[in-house]
VMD Tcl script that draws the C-alpha trace (Angstrom):
set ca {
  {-4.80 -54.19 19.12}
  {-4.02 -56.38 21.87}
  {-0.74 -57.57 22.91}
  {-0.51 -61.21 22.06}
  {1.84 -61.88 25.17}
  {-0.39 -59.96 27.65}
  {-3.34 -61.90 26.37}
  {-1.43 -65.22 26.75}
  {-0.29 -64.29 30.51}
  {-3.76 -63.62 31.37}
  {-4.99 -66.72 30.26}
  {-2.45 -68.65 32.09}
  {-3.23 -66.95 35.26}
  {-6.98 -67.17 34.62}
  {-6.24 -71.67 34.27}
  {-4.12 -71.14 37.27}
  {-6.38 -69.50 39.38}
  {-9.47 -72.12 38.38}
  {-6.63 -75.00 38.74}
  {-5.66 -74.06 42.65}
  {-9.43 -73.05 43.22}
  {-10.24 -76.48 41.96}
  {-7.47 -78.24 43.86}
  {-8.48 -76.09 47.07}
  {-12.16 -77.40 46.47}
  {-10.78 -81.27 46.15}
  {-9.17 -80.99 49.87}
  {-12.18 -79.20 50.91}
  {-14.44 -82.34 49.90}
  {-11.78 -85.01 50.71}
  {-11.94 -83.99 53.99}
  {-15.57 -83.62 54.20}
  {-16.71 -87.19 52.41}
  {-13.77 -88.90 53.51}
  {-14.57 -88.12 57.24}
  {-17.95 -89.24 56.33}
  {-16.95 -92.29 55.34}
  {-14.86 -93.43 57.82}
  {-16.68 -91.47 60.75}
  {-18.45 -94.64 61.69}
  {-15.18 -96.12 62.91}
  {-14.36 -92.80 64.79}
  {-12.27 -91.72 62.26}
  {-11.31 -88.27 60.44}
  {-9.20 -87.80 57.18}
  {-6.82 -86.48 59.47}
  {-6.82 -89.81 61.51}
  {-7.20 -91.89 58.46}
  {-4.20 -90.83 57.00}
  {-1.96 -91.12 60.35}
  {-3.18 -94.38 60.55}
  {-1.88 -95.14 57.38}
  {1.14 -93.92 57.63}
  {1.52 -95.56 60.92}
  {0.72 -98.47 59.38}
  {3.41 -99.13 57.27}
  {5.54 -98.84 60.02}
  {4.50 -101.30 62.81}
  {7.28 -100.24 65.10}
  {6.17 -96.57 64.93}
  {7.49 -93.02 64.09}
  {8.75 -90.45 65.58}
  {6.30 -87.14 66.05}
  {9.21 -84.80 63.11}
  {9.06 -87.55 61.06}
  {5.07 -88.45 61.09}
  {4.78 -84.67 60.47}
  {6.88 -84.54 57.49}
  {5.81 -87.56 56.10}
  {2.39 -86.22 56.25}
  {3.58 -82.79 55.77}
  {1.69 -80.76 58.56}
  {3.35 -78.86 61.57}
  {4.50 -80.97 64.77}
  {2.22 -78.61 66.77}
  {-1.01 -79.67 64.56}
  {0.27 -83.29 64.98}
  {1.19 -83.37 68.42}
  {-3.33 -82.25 69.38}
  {-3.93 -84.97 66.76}
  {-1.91 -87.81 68.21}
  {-3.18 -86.49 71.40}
  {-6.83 -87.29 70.38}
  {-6.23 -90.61 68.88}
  {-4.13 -91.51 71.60}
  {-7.16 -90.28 74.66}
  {-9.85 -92.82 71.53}
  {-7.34 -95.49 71.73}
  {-5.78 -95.16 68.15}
  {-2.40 -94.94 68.84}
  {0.25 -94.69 71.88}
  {3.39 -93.04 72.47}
  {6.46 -94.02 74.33}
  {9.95 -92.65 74.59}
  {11.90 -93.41 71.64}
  {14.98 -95.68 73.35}
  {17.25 -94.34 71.41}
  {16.44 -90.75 71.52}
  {14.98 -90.10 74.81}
  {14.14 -86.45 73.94}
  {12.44 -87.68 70.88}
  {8.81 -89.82 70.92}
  {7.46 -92.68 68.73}
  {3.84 -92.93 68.26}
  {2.64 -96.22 67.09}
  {-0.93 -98.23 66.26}
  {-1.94 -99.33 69.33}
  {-3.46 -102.81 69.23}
  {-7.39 -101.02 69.11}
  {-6.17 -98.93 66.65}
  {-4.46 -101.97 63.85}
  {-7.61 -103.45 64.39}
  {-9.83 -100.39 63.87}
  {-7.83 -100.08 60.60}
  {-7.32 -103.47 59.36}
  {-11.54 -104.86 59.88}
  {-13.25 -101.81 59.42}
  {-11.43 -98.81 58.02}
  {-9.41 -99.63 55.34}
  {-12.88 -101.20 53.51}
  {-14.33 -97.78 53.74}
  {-11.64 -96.06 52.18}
  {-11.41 -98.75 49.56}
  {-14.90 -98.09 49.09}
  {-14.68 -94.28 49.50}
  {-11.70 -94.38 46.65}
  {-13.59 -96.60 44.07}
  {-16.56 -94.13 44.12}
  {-14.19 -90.80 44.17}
  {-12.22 -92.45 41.45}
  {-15.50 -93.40 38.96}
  {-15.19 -93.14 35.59}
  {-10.91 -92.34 35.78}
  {-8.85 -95.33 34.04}
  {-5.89 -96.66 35.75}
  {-4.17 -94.37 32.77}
  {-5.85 -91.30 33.99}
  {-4.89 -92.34 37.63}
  {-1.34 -92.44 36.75}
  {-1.29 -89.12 34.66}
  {-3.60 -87.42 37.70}
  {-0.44 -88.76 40.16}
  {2.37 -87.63 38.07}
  {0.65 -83.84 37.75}
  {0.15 -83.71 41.54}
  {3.90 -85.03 42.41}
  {5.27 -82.80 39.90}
  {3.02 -79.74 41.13}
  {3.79 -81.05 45.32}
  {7.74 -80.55 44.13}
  {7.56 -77.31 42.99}
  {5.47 -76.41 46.12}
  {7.96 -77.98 48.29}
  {10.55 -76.00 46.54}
  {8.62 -72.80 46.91}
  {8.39 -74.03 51.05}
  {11.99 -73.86 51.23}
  {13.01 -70.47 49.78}
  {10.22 -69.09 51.98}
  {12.29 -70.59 55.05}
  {10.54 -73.36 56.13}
  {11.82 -74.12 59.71}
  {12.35 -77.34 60.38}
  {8.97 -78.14 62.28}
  {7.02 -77.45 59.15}
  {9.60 -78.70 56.48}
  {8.52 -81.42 53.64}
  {9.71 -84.81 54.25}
}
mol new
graphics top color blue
foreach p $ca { graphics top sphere $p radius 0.5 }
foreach p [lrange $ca 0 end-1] q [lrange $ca 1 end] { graphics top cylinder $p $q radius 0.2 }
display resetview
């Protein structure tokens, strides 16, 4: 006979594994059909969502704190802002009151990129993605994803996340 337990430990891992394959497919094909719907404006995910973030901050960011806001390394940010600041996206200045430090901002092409073209895409782009979910299952499908991002943030820091890749 089998052991109960073992049987029940399997089965968890089997949910888990189709539950991080699943997630892993989700990011996958937000990044694909989200570039695609935003491409026409220049625009990657990537680009999308440090526009964003930028844009609830209309006197900019600093690069560590863009990067753990949108969780990603400062080296992956820094080629990012680089492209959208060469396109016209954003621009970066010394911050005045941390020279050694820089804040990246919309530029004026870039608030205007978001605010008449982008942000109706992704409006769009959510609405379709989000077909058939209630606002019920949209609050439920946000509390499992905080509550799963915590735990992985927790994992991050036992492992010894240095502070150019730590969580915001």
């Amino acid at each position: 006979m089998e052991n109960p337990e073992k049987k029940a430990d399997s089965a968890r891992i089997e949910l888990a594994n189709r539950l991080f394959f699943k997630l892993y497919q989700c990011a996958n094909m937000l990044h694909k059909t989200g570039t695609r719907a935003v491409e026409s404006e220049g625009l990657t995910t990537q680009q999308w969502a440090v526009l964003g973030a930028l844009s609830r901050e209309p006197d900019g960011m600093s690069i560590g704190a863009l990067a753990r806001y949108l969780m990603v390394s400062r080296q992956n940010l820094a080629g990012l802002i680089g492209r959208m600041e060469r396109d016209g996206h954003v621009c970066s200045a010394p911050d005045g009151r941390d020279r050694r430090s820089r804040l990246v901002a919309m530029s004026q092409a870039g608030r205007h990129t978001w605010e008449h073209g982008a942000q109706a895409k992704i409006e769009g782009y959510y609405t379709q993605a989000l077909e058939g979910f209630s606002t019920s299952d949209q609050v439920h499908a946000l509390h499992y994803l905080l509550k799963l991002l915590d735990n992985m943030q927790r994992i991050d820091v036992a492992q010894g996340a240095g502070p150019e890749d730590e969580p915001a």
